[in-house]
C-alpha positions as CSV (number, residue, x, y, z in Angstrom):
1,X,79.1,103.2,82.6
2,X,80.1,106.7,84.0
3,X,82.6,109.3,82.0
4,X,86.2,109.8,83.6
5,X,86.9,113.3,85.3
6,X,87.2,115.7,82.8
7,X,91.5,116.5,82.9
8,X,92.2,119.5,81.4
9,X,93.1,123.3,82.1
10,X,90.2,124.4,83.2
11,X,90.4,122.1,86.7
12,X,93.7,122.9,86.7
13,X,95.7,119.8,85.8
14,X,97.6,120.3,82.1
15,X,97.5,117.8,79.7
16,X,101.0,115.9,79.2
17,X,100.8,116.9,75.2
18,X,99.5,120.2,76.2
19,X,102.1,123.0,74.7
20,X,103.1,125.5,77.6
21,X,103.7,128.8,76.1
22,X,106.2,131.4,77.4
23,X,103.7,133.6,78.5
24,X,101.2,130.8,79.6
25,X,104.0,130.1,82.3
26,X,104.8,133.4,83.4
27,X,101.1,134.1,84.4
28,X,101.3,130.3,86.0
29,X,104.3,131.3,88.0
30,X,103.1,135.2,89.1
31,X,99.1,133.4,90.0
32,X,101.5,130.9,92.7
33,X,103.9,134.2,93.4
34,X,100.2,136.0,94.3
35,X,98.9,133.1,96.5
36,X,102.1,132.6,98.7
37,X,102.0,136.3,99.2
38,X,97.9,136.2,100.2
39,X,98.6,133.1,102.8
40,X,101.8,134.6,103.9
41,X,100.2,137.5,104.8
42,X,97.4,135.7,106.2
43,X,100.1,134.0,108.4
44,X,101.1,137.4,109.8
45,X,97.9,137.6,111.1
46,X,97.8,134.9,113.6
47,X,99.3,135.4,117.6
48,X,101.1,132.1,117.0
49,X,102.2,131.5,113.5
50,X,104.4,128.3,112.6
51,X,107.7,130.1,111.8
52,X,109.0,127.2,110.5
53,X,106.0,126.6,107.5
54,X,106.6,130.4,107.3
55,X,109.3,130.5,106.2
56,X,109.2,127.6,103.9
57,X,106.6,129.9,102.3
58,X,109.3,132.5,102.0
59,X,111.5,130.8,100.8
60,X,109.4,128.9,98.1
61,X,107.9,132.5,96.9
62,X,111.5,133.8,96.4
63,X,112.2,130.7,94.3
64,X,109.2,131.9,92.1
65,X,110.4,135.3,91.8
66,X,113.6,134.1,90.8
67,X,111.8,131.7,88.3
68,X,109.4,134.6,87.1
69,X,112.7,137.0,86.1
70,X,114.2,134.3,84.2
71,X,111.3,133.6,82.5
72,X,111.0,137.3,81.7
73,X,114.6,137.5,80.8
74,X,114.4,134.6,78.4
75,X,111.4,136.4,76.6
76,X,113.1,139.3,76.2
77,X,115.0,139.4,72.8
78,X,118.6,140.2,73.3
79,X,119.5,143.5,71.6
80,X,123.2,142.6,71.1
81,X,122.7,139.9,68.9
């Protein structure tokens, strides 16, 4: 009888149960914010690029940014309290 695949972090599928820190999310988010940033720049290098997956890219690395300052925000402890 063989073993299923083993699911966890380390091929890079989380666990349903599996508690997602603050900080554990923020490094999740800036790792994605990194790669768009490598294959948009990789993009730039091509004659031809597809403008339109290009700027999908864009558009999905802004959303990560805006996702990665919240996050930061929200860690943040608010000094008028």
């Amino acid at each position: 009888m063989t073993q299923p695949p083993d699911q966890g972090p380390a091929n890079g599928v989380e666990a349903a149960n599996e508690v997602l820190t603050p900080a554990m999310r923020l490094m999740q988010l800036q790792a994605r914010h990194r790669a768009l940033d490598k294959k948009i720049a990789e993009m730039y290098g091509f004659p031809y690029q597809n403008q339109i997956l290009l700027q999908r890219l864009k558009k999905e690395k802004l959303k990560l940014k805006d996702a990665i300052e919240r996050l930061k925000n929200e860690m943040i402890p608010d000094l008028n309290a």
